[in-house]
C-alpha positions as CSV (number, residue, x, y, z in Angstrom):
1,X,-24.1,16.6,-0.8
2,X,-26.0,19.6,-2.3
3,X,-29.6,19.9,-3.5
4,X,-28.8,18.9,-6.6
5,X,-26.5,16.5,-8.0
6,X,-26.5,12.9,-8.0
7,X,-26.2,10.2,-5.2
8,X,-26.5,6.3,-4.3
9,X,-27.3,4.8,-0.9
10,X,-27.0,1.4,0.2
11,X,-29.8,-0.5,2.6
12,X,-27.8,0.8,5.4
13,X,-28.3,4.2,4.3
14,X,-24.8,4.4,3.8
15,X,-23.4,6.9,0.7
16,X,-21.7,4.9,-1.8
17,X,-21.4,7.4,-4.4
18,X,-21.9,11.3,-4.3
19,X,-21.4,13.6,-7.1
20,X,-19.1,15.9,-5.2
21,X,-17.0,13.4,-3.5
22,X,-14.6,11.4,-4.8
23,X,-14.2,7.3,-3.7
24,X,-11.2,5.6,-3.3
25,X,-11.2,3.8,-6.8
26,X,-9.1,1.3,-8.1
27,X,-6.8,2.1,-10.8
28,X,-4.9,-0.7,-11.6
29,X,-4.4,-4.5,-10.3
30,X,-2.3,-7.0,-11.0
31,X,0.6,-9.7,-9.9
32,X,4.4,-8.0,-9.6
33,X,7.3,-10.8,-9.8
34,X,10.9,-10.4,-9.3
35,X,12.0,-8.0,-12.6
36,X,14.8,-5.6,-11.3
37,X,17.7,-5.5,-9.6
38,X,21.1,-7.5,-8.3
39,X,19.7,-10.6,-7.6
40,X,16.4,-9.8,-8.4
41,X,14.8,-9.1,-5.7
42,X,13.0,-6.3,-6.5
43,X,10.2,-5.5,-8.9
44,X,9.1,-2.8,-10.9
45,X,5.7,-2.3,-12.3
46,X,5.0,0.0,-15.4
47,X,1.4,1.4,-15.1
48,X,-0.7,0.9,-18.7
49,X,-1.0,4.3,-18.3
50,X,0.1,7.3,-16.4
51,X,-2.2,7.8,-13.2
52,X,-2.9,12.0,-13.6
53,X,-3.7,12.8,-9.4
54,X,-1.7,15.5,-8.2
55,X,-1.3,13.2,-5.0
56,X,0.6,10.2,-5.2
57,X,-1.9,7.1,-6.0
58,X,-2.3,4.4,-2.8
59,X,-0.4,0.8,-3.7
60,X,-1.8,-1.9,-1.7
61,X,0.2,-5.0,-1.6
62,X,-0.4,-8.8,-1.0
63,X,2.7,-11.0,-1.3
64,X,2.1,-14.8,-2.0
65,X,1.2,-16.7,0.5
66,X,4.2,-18.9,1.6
67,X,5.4,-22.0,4.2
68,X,7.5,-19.4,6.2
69,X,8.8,-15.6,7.5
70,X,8.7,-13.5,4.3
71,X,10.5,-10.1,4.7
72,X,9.6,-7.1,2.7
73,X,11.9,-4.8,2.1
74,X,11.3,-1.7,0.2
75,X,6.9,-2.1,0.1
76,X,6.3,0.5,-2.4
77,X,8.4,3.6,-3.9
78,X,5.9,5.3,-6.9
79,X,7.6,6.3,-9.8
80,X,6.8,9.8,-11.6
81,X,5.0,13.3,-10.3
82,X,2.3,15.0,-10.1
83,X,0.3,14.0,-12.8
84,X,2.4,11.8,-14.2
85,X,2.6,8.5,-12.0
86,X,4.2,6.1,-13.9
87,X,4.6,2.8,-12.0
88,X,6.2,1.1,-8.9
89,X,8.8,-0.7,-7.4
90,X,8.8,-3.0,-4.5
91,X,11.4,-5.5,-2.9
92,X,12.7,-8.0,-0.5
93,X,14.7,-7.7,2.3
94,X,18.0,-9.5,0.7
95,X,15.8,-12.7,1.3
96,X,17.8,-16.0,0.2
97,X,15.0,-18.1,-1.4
98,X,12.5,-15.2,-1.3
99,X,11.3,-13.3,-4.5
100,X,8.7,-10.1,-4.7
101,X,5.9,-12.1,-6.1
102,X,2.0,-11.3,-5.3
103,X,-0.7,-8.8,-6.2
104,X,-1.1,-5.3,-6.1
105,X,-3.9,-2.7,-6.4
106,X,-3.5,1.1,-7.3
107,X,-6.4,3.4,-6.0
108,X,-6.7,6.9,-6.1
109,X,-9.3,9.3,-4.4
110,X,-11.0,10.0,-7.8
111,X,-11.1,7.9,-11.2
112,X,-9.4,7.6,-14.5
113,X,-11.6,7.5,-17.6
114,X,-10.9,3.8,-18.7
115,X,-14.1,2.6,-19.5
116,X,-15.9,2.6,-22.6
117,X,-19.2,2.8,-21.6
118,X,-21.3,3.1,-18.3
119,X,-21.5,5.6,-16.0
120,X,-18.9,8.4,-15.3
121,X,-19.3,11.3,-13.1
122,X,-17.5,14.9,-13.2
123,X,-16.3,17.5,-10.4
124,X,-17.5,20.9,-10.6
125,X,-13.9,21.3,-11.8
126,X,-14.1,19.2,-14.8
127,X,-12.2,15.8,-12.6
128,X,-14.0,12.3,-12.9
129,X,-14.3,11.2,-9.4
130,X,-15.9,8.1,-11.2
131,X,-16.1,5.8,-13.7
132,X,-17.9,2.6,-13.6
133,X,-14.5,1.4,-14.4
134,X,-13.0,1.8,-11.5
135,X,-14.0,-0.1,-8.9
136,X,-14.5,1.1,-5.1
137,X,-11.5,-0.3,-2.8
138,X,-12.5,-0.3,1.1
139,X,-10.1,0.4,3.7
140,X,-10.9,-2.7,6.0
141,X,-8.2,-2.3,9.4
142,X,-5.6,-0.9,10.6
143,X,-2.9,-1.6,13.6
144,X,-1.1,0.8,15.6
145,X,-1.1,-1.5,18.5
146,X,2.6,-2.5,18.2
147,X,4.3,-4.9,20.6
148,X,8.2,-4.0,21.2
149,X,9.7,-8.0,21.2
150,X,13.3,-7.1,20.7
151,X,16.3,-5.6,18.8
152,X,19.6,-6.5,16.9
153,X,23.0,-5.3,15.7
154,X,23.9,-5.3,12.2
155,X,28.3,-5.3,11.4
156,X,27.9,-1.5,10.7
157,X,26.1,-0.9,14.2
158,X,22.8,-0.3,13.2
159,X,19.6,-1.1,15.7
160,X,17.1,-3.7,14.4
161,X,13.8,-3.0,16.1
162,X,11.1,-5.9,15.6
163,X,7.7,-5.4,16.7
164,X,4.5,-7.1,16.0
165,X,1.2,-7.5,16.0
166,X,-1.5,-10.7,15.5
167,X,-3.0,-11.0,12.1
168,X,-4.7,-13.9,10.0
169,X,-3.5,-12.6,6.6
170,X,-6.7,-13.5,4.6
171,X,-5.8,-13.6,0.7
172,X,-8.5,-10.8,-0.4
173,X,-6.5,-8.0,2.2
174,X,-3.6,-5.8,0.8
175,X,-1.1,-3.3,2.9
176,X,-0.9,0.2,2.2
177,X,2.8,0.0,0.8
178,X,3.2,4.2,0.5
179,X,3.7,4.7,4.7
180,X,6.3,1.7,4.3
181,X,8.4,3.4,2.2
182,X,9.4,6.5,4.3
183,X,12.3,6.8,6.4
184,X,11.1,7.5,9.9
185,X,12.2,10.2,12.4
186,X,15.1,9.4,14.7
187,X,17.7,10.7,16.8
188,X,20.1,11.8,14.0
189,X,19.3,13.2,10.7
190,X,19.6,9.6,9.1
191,X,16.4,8.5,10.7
192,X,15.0,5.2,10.2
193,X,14.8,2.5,7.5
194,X,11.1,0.6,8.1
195,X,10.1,-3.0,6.1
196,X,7.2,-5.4,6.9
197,X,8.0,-9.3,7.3
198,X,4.7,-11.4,7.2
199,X,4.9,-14.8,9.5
200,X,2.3,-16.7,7.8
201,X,2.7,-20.1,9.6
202,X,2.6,-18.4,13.4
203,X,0.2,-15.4,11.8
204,X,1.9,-12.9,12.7
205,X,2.6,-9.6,11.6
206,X,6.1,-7.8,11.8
207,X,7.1,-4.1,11.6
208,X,11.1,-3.5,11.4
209,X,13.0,-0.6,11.6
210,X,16.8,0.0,11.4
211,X,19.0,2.8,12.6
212,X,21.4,4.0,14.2
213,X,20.1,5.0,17.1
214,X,17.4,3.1,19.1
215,X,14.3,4.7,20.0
216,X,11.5,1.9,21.0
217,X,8.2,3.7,20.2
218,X,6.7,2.9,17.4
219,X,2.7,3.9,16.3
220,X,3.1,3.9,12.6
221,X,-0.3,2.2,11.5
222,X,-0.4,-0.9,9.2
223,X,-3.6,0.1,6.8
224,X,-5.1,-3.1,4.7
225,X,-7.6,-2.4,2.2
226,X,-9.6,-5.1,-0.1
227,X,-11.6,-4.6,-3.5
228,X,-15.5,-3.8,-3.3
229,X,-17.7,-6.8,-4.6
């Protein structure tokens, strides 16, 4: 930072808060259960109040933990604009026995005035980048190590591409949902559909993509993130 301003260091000497930077700051967290759609299988969160970034705010997901393959389908579409986020919606992958049930956590690189007394710190441009509020989420791994294992047909002739990676799935971890929602480039101008499925008995961790074409690279990272204590 400056010579002026205000910041906090750790016993590491590590900056945890800066007056001219903004954290990554939690939001919003809660549980999302099956609420919307044919069959519901999909779920759609209403924020208390409308998130006011002008970039879209980070949803971090953590489905129930459960005796089997669970297959996400869409991870997490945010409703609104600029400055008017509204909510979420997440679902299955047309999972028989399966419902969108877990917890969620909504960050944002700066804060949201929510509490009503503590500490709350303003950018030269008149944005809280934080409230004592809002606690600090922590980006804890991420995997771009994909392994290609195999592919499928679907009736239409789409390409299912499965590849994974090896992860414990501990409870206080939660995926980046936004990267899982967009379509990924492909030979055609349909591109790719992507979803997660989580293999909690054999700890594995499954990326999926569908199209109609069939290229096998695939470095899209998985980011997991956790709350500060």
């Amino acid at each position: 930072m400056s010579g002026y301003g205000l910041s906090f260091t750790n016993n590491d000497n590590v900056v945890i808060l800066d007056s001219e930077y903004a954290r990554l700051c939690k939001i919003y967290s809660g549980r999302y259960s099956p609420n919307y759609g044919p069959g519901n299988f999909q779920s759609v969160i209403t924020f208390p109040a409308p998130i006011t970034s002008a970039e879209q705010p980070l949803v971090f997901l953590r489905p129930d933990t459960v005796n089997g393959l669970l297959k996400l389908g869409t991870v997490a579409t945010v409703l609104g604009g600029p400055g008017n986020w509204t909510g979420f919606i997440t679902g299955m992958y047309d999972q028989v026995g399966f419902y969108p049930n877990g917890r969620y956590i909504v960050a944002s690189f700066g804060a949201q005035p929510v509490a009503s007394y503590g500490l709350r710190l303003f950018s030269a441009d008149g944005v809280p980048i934080f409230d004592s509020g809002t606690p600090n989420v922590l980006f804890t791994r991420s995997f771009q190590n994909w392994t290609y294992v195999t592919n499928s047909r679907l009736p239409q002739g789409e390409y299912v591409n499965y590849y994974t990676v090896p992860f414990n799935f501990p409870e206080d971890e939660y995926l980046l949902g936004n990267s899982f929602v967009m379509r990924m480039n492909n030979a055609d101008n349909i591109g790719r559909s992507l979803h997660t499925w989580w293999d909690f008995n054999k700890k594995v961790l499954y990326a999926v993509t569908i199209g109609f074409s069939n290229p096998y690279a695939f470095f899209l990272p998985a980011i997991f993130a956790k709350l500060a204590v």
